[in-house]
N, C-alpha and C positions, 0 to 999 in steps of 0.2 A: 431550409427551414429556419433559419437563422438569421434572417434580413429583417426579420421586425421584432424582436426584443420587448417585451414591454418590462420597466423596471418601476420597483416602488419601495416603499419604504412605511414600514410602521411599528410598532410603538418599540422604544427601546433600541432603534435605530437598525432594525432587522431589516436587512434587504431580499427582497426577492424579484427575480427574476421569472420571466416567464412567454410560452410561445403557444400561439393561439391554434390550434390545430383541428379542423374539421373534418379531416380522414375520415374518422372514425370516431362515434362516443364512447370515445375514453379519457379517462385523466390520468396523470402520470405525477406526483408530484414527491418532492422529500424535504424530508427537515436535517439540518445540518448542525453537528452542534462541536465548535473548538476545543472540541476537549482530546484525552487520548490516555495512554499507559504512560506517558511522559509525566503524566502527573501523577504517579502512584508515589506513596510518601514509602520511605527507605522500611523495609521489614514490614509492607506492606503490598509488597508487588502483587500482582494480577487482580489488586482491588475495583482498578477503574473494567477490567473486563467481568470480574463476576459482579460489579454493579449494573455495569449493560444488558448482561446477561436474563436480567433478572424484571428488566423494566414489562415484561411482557408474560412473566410467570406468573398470574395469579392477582387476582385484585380484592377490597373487601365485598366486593359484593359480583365479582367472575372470577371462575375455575380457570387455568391456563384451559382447559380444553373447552370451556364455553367461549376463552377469548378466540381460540383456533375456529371454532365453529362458527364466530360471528362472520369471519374473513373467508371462509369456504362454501358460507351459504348465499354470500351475494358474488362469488367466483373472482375475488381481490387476491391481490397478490399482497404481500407485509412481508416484511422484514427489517430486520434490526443489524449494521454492521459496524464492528469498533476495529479499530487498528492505531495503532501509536500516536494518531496526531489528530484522529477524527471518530465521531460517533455520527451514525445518519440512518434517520426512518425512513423506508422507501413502500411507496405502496402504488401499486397498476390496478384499476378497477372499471366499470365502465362509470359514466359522465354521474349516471340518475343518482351514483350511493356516495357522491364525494360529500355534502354536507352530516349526509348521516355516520362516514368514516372520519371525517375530523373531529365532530362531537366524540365517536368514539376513543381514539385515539386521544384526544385533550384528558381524559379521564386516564389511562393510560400514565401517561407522561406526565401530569403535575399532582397524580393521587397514587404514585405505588406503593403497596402496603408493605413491601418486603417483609413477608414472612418469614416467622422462624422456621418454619418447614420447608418453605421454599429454598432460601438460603441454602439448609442443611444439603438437600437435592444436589445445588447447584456445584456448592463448595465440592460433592464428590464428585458430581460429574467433573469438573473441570481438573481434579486431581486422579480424575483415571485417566484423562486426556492427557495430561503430563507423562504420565508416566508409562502411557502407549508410547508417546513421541521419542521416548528416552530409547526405544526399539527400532523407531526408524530412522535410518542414518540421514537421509537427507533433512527431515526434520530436526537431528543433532548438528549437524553441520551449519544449516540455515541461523539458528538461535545460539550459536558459539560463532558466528562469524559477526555477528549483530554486536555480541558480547565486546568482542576484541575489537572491532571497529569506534564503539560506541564507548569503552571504556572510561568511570566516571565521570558519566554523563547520565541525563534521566531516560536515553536511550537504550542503555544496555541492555537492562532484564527484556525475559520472554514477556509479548502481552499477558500470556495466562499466568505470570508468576513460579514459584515456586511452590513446592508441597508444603512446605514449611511458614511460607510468606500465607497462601490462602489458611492454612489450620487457624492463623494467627487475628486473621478480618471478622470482627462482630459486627451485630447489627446496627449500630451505634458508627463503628465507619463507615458504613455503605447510608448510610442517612445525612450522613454530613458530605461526605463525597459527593452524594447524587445534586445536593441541594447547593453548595457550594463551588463544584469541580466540573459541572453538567449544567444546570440549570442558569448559571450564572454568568457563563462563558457566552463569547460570541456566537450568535445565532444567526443564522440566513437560511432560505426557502426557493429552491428549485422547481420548476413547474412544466409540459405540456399538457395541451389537451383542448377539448371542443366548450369548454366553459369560457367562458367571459370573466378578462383580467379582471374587472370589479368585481363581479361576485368572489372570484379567487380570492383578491388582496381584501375584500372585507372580513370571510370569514376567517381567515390567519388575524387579523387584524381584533376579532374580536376573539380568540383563540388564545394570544399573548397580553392582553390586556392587563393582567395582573400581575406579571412576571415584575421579580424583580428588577433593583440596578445591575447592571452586568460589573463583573469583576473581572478584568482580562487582563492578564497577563501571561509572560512565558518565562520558564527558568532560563538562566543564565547557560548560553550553549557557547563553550570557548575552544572548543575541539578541533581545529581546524588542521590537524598533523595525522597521518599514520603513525599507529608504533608497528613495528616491524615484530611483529608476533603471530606468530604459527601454532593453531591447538592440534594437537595431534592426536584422536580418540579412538582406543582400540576396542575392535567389538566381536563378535560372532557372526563374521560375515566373509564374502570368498570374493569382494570384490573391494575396490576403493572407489570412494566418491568427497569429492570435491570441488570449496565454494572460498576462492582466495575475490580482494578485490580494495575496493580504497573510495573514499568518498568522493561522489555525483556530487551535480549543480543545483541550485534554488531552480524551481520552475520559473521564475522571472527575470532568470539570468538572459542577457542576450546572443548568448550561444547558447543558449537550450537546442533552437533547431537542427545546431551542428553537432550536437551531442546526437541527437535522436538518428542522425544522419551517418555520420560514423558510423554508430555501433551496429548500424545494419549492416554497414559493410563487414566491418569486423566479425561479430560472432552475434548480433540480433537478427540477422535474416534467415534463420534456417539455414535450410539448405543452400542458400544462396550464398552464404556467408564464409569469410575466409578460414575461419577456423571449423567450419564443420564440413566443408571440401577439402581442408588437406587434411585434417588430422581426422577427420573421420572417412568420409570416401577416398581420398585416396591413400592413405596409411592404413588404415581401420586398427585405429589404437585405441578408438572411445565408443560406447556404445550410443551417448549422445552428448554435444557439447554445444554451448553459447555464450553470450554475455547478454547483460541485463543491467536495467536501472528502475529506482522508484524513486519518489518525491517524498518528503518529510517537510515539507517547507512546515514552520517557518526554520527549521532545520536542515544540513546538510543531510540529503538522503543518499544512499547506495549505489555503488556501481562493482559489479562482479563478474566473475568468470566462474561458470561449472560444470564440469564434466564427470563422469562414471564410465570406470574401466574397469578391464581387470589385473590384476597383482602384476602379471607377464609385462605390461605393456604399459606401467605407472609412471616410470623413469624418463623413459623417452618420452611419453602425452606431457609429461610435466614439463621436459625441458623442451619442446615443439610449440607447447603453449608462450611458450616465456620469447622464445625466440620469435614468433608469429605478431606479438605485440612489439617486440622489440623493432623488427623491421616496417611495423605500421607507424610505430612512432619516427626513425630514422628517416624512413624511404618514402614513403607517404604513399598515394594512392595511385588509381588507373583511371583514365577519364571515364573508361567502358564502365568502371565499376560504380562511377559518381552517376551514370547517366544511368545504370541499370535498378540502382537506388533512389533517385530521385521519380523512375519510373513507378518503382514500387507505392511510395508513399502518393503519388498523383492519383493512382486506382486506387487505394487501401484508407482514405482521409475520409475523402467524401462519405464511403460506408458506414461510418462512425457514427452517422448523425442520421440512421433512417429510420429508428423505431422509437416510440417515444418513451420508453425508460433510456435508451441512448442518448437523447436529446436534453431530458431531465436532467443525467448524471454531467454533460456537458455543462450546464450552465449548474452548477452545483459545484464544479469544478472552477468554473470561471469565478464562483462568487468567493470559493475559500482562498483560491490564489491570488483574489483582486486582479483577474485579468479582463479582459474584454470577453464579451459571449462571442465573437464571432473567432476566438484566438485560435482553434484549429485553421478554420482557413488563411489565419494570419499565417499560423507555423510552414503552412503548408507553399503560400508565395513564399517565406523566407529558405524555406529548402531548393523553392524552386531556383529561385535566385543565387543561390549559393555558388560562389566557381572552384575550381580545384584547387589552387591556392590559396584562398581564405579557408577551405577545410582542412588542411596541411598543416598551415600555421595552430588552427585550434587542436590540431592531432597532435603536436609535438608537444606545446602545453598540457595539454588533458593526460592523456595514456600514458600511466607511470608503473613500468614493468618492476621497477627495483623498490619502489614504496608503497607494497600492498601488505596486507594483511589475509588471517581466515581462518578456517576450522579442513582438515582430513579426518576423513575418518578409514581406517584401515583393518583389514586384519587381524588377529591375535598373531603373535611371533612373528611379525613382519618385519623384515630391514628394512627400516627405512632413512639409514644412514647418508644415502645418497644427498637428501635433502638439503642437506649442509651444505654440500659442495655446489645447488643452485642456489642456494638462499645463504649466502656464506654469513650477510649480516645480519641474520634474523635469528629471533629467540623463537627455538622450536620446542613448545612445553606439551609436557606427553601428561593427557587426562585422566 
């Protein structure tokens, strides 16, 4: 679906992408906008999330529940998604109601009225959400591992902020925010469907016509170190769970592919994977374990390891773990294993791209990382290509057993003395 691209460009230097699709009368398209929590100003965190939040609550002249009604009676799918480095509308409908959903939508996004009652709603809701999370440990662990990773950076904080941070947001900063932090920032548009790229790229084109200059820039990211810090947070629980780890590659890096390839082998392929074959079938010391990575471009993004066990069996999963990457980084790999993994990603690539919100979020993907739209299939020959020595070499650079960081969370009166004696250099601070 990917062999003819059409690309274009209007007003304000917004690009969009797009794939012409006659399956089906449907469209698929989303607006993209450079913004994230990276930009919440200090004693103001989770402002850019309950400013997102909000884009869709309520207008001067529609109820949030006439806006829901408008997208339920023409059987559209909307939605609104924020995360650290991105905001993006995304909407599935059939072909006949796209002009009449971007009218709607243009109304939306350059007139919301954010309410003071809205607000008020939102601010609570978003601070009961906090304060559930602060109950569940993986949610504690996830946003204390971010914390310590991300340390005096505009990464650290949770998206949603603090309690204290939201009590603190008036209406007055989600109006400048919106208009300067949102609206201002780089924009681009992601597209399939059974319409015709002109009619597509005119009606965007007369959509942003007013928009102002963009303002883009990114703060200053210098972080390129682990510190060697361990949170340690004890709770009300009869199990432990843990998420140590150390910072991932730019998606534009030219071992991305060997990254993604790795860590199948390692602890991203499931069940297939080295760490969830020893240490979970055949020791059964975890009830489930992996490793994982995300993209922050234009930031260093994450790479982790996390498993949930219990108290009995904390010590040894801990030091199994350590020793497991340890001999992936020394020893290197199994061709069976290169061959078993590169089989994987051959059946699993292609899939990616068969539905047209898949297809969308692809070139929306390619547009914020400035890659090419066809770059899965790219990744996908370079995995292919890959031989066991050039993945060796990137393993023994990459995988750094002794310079991670993270958050545990454990037990009430748990010894967890042990820790020391693996992490001998690490500062273990108890929450």
């Amino acid at each position: 679906m990917l062999e003819k691209v059409y690309k274009g460009e209007i007003s304000n230097k917004i690009k969009v992408y797009y794939v012409k699709n006659d399956e089906l009368p449907l469209i698929s398209f989303a607006i993209g906008f450079c913004s994230g929590s990276y930009l919440d100003p200090k004693g103001k965190e989770g402002l850019f999330y309950l400013t997102s939040s909000l884009i869709d609550k309520g207008h001067d002249t529609l109820s949030t529940f006439k806006i829901r009604e408008f997208f339920d009676n023409i059987g559209a799918k909307f939605n609104i998604t924020s995360s650290k480095n991105m905001l993006s509308i995304k909407i599935l409908s059939e072909d006949k109601f796209f002009e009449r959903i971007v009218d709607f939508i243009r109304e939306l996004i350059f007139y919301p009225p954010f309410k003071e009652e809205e607000i008020e709603k939102e601010k609570n809701r978003i601070i009961s959400e906090i304060l559930q999370d602060e109950e569940d440990p993986e949610t504690v662990i996830s946003k204390k591992f971010y914390e310590v990773l991300y340390e005096n950076t505009p990464l650290s904080h949770p998206l949603e902020g603090y309690v204290e941070s939201i009590n603190s947001i008036e209406k007055k900063d989600i109006e400048e925010f919106y208009r300067e932090k949102v609206l201002r920032r780089k924009i681009f548009i992601a597209g399939t469907g059974s319409i015709d790229f002109d009619i597509f790229l005119k009606k965007f084109e007369d959509f942003f016509e007013n928009l102002d200059e963009f303002n883009f820039n990114y703060p200053e990211f210098k972080k390129d170190k682990v510190d060697k810090k361990i949170f340690l947070i004890k709770k009300k629980v009869n199990q432990v769970f843990v998420r140590l780890g150390q910072f991932s590659l730019n998606r534009k890096d030219k071992n991305y592919h060997k990254l993604i390839l790795s860590n199948y082998i390692l602890g991203g392929g499931a069940v297939a994977s080295r760490l969830y074959t020893k240490i979970r079938n055949e020791l059964g010391f975890v009830y489930t374990i992996y490793s994982k990575f995300n993209n922050l471009d234009p930031f260093k993004g994450a790479f982790y390891y996390y498993f949930q066990t219990g108290t009995e069996n904390f010590e040894r999963a801990m030091k199994i773990l350590i020793d497991e990457i340890k001999k992936f980084k020394l020893k290197g790999l199994k061709e069976r294993e290169l061959k078993e993994a590169k089989g994987f990603f051959k059946g699993s690539i292609p899939r990616e791209i068969e539905t047209y919100p898949q297809i969308t979020n692809i070139l929306l993907s390619a547009l914020y990382y400035e890659l090419k739209p066809s770059y899965l299939y790219d990744t996908l020959n370079k995995i292919l290509e890959t031989n066991k020595e050039e993945l060796f070499e990137f393993i023994k650079n990459f995988y750094d057993y002794e310079n991670i960081c993270g958050a545990i969370v454990v037990p009430e009166n748990y010894d967890y003395s042990f820790l020391s004696d693996i992490f001998p250099e690490h500062k273990i601070e108890l929450m």
